[in-house]
KEBA-486113 format. One record per residue: residue in one letter; chain; residue number from 1; x, y, z of N, C-alpha, C, CB in turn. Coordinates in steps of 0.02 Angstrom, whole numbers. Glycine has a CB too. Example, Ala and Ser with C-alpha at 12.3 -4.5 7.8 and 13.67 -1.06 7.14 Angstrom:
BEGIN
<'A'; 'A'; 1; <660; -284; 390>; <615; -225; 390>; <660; -165; 390>; <565; -224; 452>>
<'S'; 'A'; 2; <642; -112; 354>; <684; -53; 357>; <645; 2; 394>; <704; -30; 286>>
END
This chain:
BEGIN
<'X'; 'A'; 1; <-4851; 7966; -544>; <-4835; 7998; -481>; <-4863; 7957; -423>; <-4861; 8070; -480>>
<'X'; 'A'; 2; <-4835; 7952; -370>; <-4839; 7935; -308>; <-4875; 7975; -252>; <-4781; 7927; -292>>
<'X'; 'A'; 3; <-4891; 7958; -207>; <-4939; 7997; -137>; <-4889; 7977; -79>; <-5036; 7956; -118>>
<'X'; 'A'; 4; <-4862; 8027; -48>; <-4826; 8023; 18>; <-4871; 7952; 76>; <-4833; 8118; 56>>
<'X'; 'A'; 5; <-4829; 7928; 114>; <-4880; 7875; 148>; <-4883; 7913; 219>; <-4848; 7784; 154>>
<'X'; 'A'; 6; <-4870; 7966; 241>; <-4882; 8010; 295>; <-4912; 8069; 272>; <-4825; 8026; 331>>
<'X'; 'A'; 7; <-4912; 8117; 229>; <-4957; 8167; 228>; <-4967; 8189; 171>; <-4945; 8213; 265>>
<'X'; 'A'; 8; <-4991; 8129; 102>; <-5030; 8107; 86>; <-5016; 8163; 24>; <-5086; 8094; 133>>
<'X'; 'A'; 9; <-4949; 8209; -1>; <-4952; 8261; -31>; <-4907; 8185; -118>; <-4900; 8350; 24>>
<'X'; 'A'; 10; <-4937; 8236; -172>; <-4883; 8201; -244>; <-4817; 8200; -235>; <-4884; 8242; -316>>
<'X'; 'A'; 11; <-4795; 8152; -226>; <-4732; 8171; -230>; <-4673; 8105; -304>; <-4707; 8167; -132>>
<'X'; 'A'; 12; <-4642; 8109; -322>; <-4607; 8062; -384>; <-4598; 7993; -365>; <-4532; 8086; -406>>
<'X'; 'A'; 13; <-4605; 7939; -415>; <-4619; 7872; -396>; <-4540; 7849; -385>; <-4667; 7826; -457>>
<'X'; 'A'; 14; <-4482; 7895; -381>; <-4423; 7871; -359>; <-4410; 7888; -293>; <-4375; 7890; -396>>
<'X'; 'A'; 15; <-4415; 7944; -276>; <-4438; 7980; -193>; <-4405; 7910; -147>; <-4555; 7994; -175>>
<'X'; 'A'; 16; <-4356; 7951; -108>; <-4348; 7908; -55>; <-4381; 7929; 16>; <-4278; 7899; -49>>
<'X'; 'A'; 17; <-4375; 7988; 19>; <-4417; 8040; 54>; <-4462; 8111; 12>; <-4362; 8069; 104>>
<'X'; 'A'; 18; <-4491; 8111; 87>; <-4559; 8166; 69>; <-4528; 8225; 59>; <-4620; 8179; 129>>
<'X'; 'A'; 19; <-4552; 8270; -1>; <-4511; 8344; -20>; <-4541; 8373; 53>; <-4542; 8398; -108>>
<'X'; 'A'; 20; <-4613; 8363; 59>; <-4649; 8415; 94>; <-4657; 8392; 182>; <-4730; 8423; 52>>
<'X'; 'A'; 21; <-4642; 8332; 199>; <-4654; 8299; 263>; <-4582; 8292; 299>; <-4691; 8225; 252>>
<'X'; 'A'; 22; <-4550; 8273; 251>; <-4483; 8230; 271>; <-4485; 8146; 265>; <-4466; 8247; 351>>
<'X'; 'A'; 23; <-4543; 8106; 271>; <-4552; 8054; 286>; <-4525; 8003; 246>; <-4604; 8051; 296>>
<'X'; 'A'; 24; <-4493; 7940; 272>; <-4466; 7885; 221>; <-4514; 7844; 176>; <-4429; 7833; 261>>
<'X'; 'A'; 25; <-4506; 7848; 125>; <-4536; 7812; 97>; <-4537; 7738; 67>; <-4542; 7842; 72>>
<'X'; 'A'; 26; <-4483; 7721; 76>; <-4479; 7637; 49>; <-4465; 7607; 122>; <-4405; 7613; -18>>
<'X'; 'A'; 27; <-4504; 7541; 113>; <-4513; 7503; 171>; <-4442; 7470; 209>; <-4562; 7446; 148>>
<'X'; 'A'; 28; <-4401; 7460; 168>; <-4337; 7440; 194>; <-4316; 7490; 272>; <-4278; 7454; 126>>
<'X'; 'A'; 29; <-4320; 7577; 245>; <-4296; 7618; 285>; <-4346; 7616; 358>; <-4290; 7685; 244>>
<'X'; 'A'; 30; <-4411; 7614; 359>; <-4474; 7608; 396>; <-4480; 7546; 462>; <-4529; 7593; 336>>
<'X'; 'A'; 31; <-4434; 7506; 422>; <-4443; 7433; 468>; <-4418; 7437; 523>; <-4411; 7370; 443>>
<'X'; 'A'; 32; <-4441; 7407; 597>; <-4407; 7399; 646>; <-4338; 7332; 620>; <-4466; 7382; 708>>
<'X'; 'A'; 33; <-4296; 7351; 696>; <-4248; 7315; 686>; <-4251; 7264; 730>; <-4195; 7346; 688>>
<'X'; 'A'; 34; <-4241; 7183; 723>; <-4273; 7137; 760>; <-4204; 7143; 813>; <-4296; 7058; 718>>
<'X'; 'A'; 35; <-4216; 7124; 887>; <-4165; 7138; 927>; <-4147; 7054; 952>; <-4190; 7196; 989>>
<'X'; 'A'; 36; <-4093; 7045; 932>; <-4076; 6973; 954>; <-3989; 6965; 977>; <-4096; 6920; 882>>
<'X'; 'A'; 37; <-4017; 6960; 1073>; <-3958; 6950; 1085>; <-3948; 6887; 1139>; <-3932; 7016; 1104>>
<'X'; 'A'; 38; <-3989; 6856; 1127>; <-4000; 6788; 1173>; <-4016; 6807; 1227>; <-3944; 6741; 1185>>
<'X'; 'A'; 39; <-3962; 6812; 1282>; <-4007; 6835; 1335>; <-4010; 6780; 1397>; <-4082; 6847; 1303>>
<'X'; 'A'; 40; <-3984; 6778; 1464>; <-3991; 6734; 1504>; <-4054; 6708; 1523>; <-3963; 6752; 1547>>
<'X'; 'A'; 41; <-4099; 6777; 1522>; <-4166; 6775; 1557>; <-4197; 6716; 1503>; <-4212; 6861; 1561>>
<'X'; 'A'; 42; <-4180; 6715; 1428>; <-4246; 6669; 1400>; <-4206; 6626; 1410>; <-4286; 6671; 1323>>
<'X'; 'A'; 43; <-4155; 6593; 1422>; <-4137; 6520; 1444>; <-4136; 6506; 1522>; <-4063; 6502; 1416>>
<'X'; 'A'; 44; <-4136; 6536; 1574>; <-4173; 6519; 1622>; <-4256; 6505; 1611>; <-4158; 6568; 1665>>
<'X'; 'A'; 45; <-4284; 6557; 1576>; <-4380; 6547; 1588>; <-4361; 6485; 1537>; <-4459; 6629; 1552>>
<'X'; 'A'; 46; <-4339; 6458; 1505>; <-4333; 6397; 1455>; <-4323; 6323; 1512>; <-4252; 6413; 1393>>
<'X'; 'A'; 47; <-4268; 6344; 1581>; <-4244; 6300; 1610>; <-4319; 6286; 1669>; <-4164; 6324; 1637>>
<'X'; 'A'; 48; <-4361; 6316; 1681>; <-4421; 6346; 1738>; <-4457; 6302; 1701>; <-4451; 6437; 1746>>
<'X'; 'A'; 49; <-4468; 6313; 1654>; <-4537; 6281; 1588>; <-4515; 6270; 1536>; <-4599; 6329; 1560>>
<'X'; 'A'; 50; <-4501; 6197; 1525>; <-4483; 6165; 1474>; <-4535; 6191; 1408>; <-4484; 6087; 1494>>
<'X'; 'A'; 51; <-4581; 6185; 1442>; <-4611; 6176; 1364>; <-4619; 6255; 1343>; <-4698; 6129; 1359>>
<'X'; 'A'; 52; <-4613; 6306; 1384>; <-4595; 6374; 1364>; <-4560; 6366; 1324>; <-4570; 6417; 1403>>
<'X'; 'A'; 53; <-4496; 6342; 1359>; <-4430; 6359; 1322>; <-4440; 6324; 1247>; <-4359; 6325; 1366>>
<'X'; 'A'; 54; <-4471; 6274; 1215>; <-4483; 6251; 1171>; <-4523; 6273; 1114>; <-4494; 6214; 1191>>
<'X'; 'A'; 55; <-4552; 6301; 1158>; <-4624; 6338; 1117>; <-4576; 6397; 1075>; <-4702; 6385; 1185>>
<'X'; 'A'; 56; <-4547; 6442; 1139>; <-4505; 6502; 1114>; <-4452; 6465; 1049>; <-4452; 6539; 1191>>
<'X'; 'A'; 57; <-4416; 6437; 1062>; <-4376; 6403; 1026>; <-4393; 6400; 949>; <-4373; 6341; 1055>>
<'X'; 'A'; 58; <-4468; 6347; 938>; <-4486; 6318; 875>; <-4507; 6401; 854>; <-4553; 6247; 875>>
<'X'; 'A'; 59; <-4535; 6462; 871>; <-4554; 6511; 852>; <-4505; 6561; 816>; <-4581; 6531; 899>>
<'X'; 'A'; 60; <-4470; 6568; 872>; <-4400; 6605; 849>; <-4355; 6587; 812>; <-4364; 6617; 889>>
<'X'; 'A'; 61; <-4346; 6508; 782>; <-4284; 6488; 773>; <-4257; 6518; 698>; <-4285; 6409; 780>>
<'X'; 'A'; 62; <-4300; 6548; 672>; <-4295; 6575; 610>; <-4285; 6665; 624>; <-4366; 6549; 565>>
<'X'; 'A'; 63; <-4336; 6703; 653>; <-4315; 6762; 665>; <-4253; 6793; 722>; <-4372; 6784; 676>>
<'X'; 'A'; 64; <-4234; 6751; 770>; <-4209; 6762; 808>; <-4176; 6692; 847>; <-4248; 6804; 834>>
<'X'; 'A'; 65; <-4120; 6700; 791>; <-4080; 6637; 820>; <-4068; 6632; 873>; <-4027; 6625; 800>>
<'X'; 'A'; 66; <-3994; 6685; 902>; <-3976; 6675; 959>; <-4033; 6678; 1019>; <-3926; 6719; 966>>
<'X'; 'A'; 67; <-4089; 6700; 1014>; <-4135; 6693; 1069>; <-4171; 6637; 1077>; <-4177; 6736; 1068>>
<'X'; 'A'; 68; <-4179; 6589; 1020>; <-4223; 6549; 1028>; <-4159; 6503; 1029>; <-4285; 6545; 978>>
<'X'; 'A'; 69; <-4096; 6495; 1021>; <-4048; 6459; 1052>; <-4060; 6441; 1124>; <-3991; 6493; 1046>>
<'X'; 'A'; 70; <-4044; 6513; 1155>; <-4037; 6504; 1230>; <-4117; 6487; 1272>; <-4001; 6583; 1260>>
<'X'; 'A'; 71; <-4165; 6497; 1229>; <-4223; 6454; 1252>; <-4244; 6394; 1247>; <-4264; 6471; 1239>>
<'X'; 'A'; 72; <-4213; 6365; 1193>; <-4216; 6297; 1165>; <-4170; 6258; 1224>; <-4184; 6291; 1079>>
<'X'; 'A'; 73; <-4092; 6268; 1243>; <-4047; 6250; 1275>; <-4059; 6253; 1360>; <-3996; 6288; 1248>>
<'X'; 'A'; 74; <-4103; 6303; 1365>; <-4122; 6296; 1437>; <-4182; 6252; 1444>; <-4136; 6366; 1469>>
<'X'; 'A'; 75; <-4250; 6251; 1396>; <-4294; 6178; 1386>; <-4237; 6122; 1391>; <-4339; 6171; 1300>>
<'X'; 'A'; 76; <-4167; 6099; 1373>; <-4157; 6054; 1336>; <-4112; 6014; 1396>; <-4129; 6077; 1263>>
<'X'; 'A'; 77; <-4076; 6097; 1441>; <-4041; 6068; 1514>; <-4101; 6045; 1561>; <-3992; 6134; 1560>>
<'X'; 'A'; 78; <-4156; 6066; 1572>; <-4207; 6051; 1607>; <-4217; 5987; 1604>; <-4258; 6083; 1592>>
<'X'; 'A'; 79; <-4258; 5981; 1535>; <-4270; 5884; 1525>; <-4207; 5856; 1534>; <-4298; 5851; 1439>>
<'X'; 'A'; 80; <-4140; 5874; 1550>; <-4090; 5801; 1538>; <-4089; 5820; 1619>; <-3997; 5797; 1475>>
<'X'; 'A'; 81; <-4089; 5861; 1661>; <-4091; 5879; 1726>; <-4146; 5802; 1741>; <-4123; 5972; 1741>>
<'X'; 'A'; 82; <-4207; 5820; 1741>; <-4264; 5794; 1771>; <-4279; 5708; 1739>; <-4327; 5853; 1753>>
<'X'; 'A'; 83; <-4241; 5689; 1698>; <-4214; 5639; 1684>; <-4147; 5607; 1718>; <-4210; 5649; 1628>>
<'X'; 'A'; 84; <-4095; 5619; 1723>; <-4055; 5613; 1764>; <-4083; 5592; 1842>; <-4022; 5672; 1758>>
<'X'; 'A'; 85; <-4118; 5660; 1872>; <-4165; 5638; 1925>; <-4179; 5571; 1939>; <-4224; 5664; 1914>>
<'X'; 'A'; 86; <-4242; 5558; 1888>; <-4296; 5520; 1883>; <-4243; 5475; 1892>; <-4348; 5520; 1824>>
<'X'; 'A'; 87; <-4188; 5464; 1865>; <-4162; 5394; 1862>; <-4132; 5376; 1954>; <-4086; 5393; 1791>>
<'X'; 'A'; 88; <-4100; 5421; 1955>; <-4058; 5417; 2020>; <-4103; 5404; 2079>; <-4016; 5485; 2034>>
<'X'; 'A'; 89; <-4177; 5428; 2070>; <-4216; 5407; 2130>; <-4232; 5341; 2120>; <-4278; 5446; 2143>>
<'X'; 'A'; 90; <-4241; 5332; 2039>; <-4257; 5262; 2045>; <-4220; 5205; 2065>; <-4274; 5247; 1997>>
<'X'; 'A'; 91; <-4149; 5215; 2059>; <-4099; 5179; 2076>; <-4094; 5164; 2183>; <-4030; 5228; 2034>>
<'X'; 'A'; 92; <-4076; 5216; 2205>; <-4101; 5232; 2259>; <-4174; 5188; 2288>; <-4109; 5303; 2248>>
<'X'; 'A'; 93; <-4238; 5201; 2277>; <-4291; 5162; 2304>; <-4295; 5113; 2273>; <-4349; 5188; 2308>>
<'X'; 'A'; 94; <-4238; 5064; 2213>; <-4244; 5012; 2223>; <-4195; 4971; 2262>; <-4255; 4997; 2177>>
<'X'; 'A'; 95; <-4136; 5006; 2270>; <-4092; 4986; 2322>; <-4118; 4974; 2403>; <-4041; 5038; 2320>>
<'X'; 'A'; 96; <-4162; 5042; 2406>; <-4198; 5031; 2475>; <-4248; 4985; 2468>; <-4230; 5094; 2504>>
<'X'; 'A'; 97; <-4260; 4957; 2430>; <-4298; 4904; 2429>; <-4267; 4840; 2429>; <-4337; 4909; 2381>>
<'X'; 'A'; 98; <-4227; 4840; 2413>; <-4169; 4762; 2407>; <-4145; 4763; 2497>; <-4067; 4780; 2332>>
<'X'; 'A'; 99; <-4115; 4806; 2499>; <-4089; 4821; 2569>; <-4136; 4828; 2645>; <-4057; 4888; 2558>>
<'X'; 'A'; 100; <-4193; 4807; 2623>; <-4258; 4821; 2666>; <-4253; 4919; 2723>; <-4259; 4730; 2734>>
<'X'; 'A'; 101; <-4231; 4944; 2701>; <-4222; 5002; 2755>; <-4285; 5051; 2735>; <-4138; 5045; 2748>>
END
């Protein structure tokens, strides 16, 4: 025999619920449900802070795909953003440098 895991009364080791509580007893029924729907907000805070968005990414990429998608992808527009940048200024102040202005 089994012990209820809420109020602790005998109850049968097949029991899906409590005769005397109501309560579920196998862990399947008990579990939260993970909520994954990507989400603009974690691929913007991904696009703000790269390495957020990365961090979130490598964490989630197993429990919560689509979220750690859109965090990974907003880290991933950021760095090709701020690369892109980097280049175009550099192009620019060396032109202004050829061109003396």
């Amino acid at each position: 025999m089994a012990y209820c895991k809420k109020c602790g009364h005998q109850i049968d080791d097949a029991a899906s619920h409590c005769a005397y509580c109501g309560a579920a007893q196998s862990e399947a029924g008990s579990a939260p449900q993970v909520v994954d729907n990507g989400g603009f907000g974690w691929g913007f805070l991904g696009c703000m802070i790269p390495l957020v968005g990365l961090i979130l990414f490598l964490v989630w990429r197993d429990t919560k795909p689509k979220t750690s998608k859109a965090a990974g992808m907003g880290a991933l527009i950021s760095v090709i953003v701020s690369v892109v940048l980097y280049v175009v200024l550099m192009v620019l102040g060396v032109a202004a440098g050829v061109y003396g202005a």
